[in-house]
N, C-alpha and C positions, 0 to 999 in steps of 0.2 A: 688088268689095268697095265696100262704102260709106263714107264720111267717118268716121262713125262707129268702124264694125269696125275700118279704119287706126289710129285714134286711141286705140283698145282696144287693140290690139295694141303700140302704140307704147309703152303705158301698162306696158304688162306685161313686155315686154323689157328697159327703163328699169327698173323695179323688180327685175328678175330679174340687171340686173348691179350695181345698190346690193347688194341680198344675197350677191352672190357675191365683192366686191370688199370687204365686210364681215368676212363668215367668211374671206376672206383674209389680213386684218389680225389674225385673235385669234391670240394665240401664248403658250406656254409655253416657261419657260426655268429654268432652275437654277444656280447658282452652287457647284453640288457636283458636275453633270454637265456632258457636252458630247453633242451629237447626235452618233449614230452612235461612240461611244466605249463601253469598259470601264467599268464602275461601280467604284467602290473597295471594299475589304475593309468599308469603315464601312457598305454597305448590302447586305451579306452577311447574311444568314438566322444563327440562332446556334441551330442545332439541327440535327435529321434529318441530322449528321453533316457540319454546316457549321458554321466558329465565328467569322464576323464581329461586329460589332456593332451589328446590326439599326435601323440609325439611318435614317429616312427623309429624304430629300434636302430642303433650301431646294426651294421653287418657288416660281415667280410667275408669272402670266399679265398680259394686257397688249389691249388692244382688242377688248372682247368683243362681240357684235351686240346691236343696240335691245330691249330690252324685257328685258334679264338682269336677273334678282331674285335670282336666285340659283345654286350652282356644285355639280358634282358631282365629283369626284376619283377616277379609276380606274388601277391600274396592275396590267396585265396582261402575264401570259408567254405567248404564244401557242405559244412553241416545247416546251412542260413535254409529257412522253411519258404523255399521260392520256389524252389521243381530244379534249378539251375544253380543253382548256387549263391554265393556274392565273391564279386570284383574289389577288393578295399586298397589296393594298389596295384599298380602295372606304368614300368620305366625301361622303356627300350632303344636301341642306341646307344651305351654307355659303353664308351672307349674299353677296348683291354687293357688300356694303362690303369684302371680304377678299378681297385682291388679289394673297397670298402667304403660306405655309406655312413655319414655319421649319425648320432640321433639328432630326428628332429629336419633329416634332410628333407626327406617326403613333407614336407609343409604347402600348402596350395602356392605356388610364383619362388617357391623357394631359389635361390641363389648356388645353393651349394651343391648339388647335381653338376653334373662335369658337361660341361660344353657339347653341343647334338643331343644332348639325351632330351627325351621325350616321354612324360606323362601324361598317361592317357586317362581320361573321364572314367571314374571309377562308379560302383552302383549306387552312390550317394549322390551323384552327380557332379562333381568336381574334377578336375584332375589335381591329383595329387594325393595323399596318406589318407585314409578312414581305417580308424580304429575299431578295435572288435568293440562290438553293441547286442551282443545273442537276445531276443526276447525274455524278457524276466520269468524266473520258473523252467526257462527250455535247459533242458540236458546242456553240458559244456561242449562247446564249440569247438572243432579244431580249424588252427589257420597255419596254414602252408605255404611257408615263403619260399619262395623258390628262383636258383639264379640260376638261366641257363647261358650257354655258349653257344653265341653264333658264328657262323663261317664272316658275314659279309654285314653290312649296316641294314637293317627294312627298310623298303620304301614303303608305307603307307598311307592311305588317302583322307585327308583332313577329316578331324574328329571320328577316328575308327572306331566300332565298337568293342568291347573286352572280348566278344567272340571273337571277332575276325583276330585283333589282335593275338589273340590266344594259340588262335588256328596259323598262324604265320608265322608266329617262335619255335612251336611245336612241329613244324615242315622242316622248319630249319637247325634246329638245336644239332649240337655235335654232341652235346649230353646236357644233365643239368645236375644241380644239390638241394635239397632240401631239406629246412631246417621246422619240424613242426611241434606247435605251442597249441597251448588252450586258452580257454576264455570262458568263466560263466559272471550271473550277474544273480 
C-alpha cells in the first residue's frame, strides 16, 4: 500500500464513523409515549369497530445528521394481518425548522402541520392520523413512528401511494429515529 491509499482509507474510516456516530445521536421521543409501551386509548383509531380518539401523539426529534432540510414522518404497523403491513400515518415535506409535532397535529385538514408539509392517504383511506385498531384477540401490535432526514424536499405525484412514498424517503433518508410502541385491544 502506498502513503497515499493509507491516507484514503484513513480518510474514509474517519468519515464512516462521524456518520455513524451522527445517525446515532438523531432520536425521536414523545411526551404521550414511552418506548416499548402501550399507546393510550387517545391514539386508538375511531372506526372499523374501534372507538378511541384518533389523536396523534406530541413528537419531537433531536440531532439530526448534516445536510437535513427537511423531515419525513412515518408511522407504521408492521404486525397488521395484510401480507404488507399498515400505513396509519405518512407527512413529508416538513421544514427543518420543525423539530416537533404536537398532539392532535395528524387530524385529517389539520392546520398545524408547518407549511409544504404533506400528508399522504394513509390504509384507512384518509390522509391524515389513523390510530392503532389491531383485530380483537390478535397478539399486540407494534407501531413505529419514524422520523427521517432528507437532504432535499420530494417531489411526488398527486395522491402517491404509501409504497412509493415509502420507497422515496427511504432512497433519500441521510438517517432516520425511531420511536416504537404497542397497541392491543
Amino acid at each position: 500500500m502506498t502513503l497515499k491509499t493509507v491516507a484514503g482509507v484513513a480518510c474514509f474510516v474517519g468519515l464512516s464513523f462521524t456518520t455513524a456516530a451522527s445517525a446515532a445521536s438523531f432520536t425521536i421521543t414523545s411526551e404521550d409515549m414511552a418506548a416499548g409501551e402501550p399507546m393510550s386509548k387517545e391514539q386508538e383509531f375511531k372506526g372499523f369497530g374501534c372507538d378511541g380518539d384518533n389523536l396523534s401523539p406530541q413528537l419531537s426529534w433531536h440531532d439530526a445528521p448534516a445536510g437535513t432540510n427537511f423531515y419525513a414522518l412515518f408511522v407504521y404497523d408492521p404486525d397488521a394481518p395484510t401480507g404488507s403491513g399498515w400505513w396509519h400515518w405518512q407527512v413529508v415535506n416538513i421544514p427543518a425548522s420543525t423539530t416537533e409535532l404536537p398532539t392532535g397535529a395528524g387530524s385529517a385538514g389539520s392546520m398545524v402541520l408547518p407549511e409544504g408539509s404533506m400528508q399522504i392517504v394513509n390504509d384507512f383511506g384518509y390522509a391524515g392520523f389513523g390510530g392503532a385498531c389491531p383485530p380483537e384477540g390478535h397478539k399486540a401490535h407494534r407501531y413505529q413512528f419514524t422520523v427521517f432526514a432528507l437532504p432535499e424536499k420530494l417531489s411526488l405525484p398527486d395522491n402517491p401511494s404509501g409504497a412509493l412514498t415509502g420507497y422515496m424517503v427511504n432512497m433519500n433518508a441521510l438517517g432516520k429515529a425511531t420511536l416504537e410502541v404497542t397497541y392491543l385491544r
